[in-house]
Every structure is written in C-alpha cells, then in structure tokens.
C-alpha positions in Angstrom: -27.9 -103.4 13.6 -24.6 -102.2 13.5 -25.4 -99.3 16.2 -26.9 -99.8 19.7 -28.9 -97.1 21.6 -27.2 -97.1 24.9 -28.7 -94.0 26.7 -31.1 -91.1 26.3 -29.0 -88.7 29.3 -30.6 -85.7 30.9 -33.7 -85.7 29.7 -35.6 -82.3 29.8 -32.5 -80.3 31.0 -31.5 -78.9 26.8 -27.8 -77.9 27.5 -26.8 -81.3 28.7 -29.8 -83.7 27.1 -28.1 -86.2 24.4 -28.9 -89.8 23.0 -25.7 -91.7 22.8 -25.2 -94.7 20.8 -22.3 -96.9 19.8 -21.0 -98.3 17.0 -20.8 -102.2 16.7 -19.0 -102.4 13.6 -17.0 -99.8 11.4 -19.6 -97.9 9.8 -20.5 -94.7 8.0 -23.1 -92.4 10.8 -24.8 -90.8 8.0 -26.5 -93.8 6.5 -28.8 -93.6 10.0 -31.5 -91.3 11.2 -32.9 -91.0 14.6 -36.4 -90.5 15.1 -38.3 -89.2 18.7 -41.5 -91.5 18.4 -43.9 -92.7 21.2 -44.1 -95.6 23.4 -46.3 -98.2 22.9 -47.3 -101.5 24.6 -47.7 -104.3 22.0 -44.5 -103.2 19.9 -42.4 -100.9 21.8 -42.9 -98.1 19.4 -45.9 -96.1 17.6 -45.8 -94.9 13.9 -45.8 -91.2 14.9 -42.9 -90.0 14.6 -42.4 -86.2 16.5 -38.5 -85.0 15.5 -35.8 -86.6 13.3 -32.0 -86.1 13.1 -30.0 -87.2 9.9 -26.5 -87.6 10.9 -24.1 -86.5 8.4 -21.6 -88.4 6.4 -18.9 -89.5 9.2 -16.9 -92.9 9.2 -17.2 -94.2 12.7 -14.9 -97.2 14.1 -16.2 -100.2 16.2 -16.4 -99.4 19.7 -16.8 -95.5 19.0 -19.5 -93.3 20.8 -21.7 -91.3 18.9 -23.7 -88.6 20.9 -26.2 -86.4 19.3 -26.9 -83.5 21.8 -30.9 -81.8 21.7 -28.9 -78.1 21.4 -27.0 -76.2 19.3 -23.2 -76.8 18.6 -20.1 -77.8 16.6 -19.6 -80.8 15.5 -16.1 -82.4 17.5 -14.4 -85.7 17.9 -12.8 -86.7 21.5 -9.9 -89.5 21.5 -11.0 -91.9 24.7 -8.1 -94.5 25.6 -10.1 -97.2 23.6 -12.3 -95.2 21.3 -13.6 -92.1 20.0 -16.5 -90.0 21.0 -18.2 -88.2 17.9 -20.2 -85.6 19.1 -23.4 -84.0 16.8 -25.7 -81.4 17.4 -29.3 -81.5 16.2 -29.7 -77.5 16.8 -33.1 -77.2 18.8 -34.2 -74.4 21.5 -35.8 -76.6 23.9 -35.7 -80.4 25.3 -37.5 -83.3 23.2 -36.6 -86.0 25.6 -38.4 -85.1 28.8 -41.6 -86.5 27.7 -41.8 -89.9 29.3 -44.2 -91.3 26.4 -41.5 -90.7 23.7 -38.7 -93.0 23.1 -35.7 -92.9 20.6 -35.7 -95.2 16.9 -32.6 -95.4 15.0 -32.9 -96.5 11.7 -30.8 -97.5 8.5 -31.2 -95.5 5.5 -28.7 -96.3 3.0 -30.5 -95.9 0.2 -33.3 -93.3 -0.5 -35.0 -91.1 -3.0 -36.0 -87.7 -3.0 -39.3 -86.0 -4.8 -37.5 -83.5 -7.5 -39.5 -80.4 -7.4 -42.1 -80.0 -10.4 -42.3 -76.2 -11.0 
C-alpha cells in the first residue's frame, strides 16, 4: 500500500474531525477512496460500507500528509519543513467518526468503470 492510515482525530467534534494518512511513496491521491465501514472481530472490517470519499486527482510526494476533514472546506496545501500537508474536505453536516463500531478502509482504485445511463 503506498498510503498508511495514521489517525482518525477528533472523532464526533465535525469542525475539527479528520482521517489523516501519509503517503509512502510518490503517488497520485485520486486513484484511492476511503470508506467508513464497521468493525468486526475475525477480519478487522465488515462489508457494509456507511460513507465514501473519492479524493481528487492530486500528485502527492513520499512523506506528504494527506488529511480529509468530515466538514465543508477548500481544498489547501501547507509546506511542513520535511513535507506537505494536503488538506480535502469531504463536505458533510455532521460527524461520521464518533461511532466506535465504525473504522476507516482506504482502498486503490486505479482502474474502474462506470454504468453509462440507458435512456
């Protein structure tokens, strides 16, 4: 995985709750989506997934932070003294993290298809 899941911060409070990640390698952000799923025992995870965030098209350098915050906002870039900080916005009204059976999935999606409309 060229991304780690460092942190889900502030959990339940919606103008400061964020996932942050960080990038392992030089890679482009908006081949991943994060998923809100549950917790399970056996495997960590269940298959019902409860809120998804596609991050847009955004070359990232090793090192760099990427944090996605639960609330509205503009999309901005902080220079660090190693490393930047990319920050997104998934535009939601209230907290998804403060529900302590719900974990956070990233997941590679470089290639996909969509269902063209039939009308």
């Amino acid at each position: 995985m060229n991304f780690k899941i460092l942190r889900i911060t502030d959990a339940g409070t919606l103008e400061r709750e964020r996932v942050v990640l960080k990038a392992m390698s030089e890679i482009d952000i908006g081949d991943y989506l994060l998923a809100q799923t549950g917790k399970s025992e056996g495997t960590g995870v269940t298959n019902k997934i409860h809120n998804t965030y596609w991050f847009p098209d955004k070359e990232v350098e090793a090192g760099d932070l990427v944090v996605l915050y639960t609330k509205t906002g503009k999309r901005t870039v902080k220079e660090n003294d190693n490393n930047k900080s990319h920050f997104f916005y998934w535009g939601k009204t209230s907290p998804v993290w403060d529900a302590t059976d719900k974990t956070a999935v990233l997941m590679e999606i470089s290639s996909w298809e969509s269902l063209k409309s039939s009308k």
